[in-house]
N, C-alpha and C positions, 0 to 999 in steps of 0.2 A: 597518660603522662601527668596530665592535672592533677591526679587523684595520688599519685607517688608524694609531688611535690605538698598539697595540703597535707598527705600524713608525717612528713619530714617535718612540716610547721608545728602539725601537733604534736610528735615526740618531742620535739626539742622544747615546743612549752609548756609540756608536763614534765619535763627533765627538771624545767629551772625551775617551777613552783615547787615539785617535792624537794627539788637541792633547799630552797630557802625558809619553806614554813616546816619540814619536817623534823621532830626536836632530834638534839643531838646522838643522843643513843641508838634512836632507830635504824639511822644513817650509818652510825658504825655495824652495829648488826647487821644492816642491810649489806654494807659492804666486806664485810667478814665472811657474809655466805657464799657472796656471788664472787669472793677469794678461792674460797674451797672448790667454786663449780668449777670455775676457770682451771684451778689445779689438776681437779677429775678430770678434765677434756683434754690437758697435756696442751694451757696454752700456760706454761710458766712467768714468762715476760709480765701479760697482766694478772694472773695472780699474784706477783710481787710488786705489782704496782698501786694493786688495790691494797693488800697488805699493808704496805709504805700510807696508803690514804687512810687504812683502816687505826693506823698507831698517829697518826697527827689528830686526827679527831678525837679519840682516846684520849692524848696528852694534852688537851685543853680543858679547862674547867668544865662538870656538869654542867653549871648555872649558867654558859652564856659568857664567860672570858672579861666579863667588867670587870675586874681587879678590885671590885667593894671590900672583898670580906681576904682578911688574914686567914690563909689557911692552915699557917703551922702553929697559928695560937687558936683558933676555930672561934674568935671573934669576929662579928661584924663589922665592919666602920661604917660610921653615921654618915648618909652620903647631905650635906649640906645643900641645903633649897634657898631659891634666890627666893627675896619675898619683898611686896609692894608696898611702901608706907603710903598715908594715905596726902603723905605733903607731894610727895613724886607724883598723885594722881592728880591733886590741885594745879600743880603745874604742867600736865599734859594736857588740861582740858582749855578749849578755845575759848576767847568770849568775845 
């Protein structure tokens, strides 16, 4: 029963690490195939639900969803950096 329960702990935190460090393509790939298997096996429900996961992934940006860059002019925008003068630093230091 132990040995159930420790692998339920490891599936599920190998679930969440590949959900979150895997780049975004892979993921849709990953889940486009395991659409197709589900369809083979005549489980339709989740092949249309991976399907449905498989087109929101898609419809997000390659790069990660920041909204930096204009994509229908395919400029960049300058993403603006806060920056320290060095009077703000005079005035943080103790004496």
């Amino acid at each position: 029963m132990q040995e159930i329960i420790v692998g339920a702990i490891v599936l599920f935190a190998c679930w969440a690490v590949l959900k979150r460090y895997l780049p975004r393509s892979v993921r849709a790939g990953l889940t486009q195939r395991l659409s197709d298997v589900a369809a083979r096996l005549g489980w339709q429900q989740l092949a249309q639900r991976l399907r449905s996961a498989s087109m929101t992934v898609s419809a997000k940006g390659s790069c990660g969803g920041c909204s930096s860059c204009d994509s229908s002019s395919g400029k960049v925008n300058k993403v603006s950096s806060a920056s320290i003068t060095p009077e703000a630093l005079k005035n943080t230091i103790r004496r």
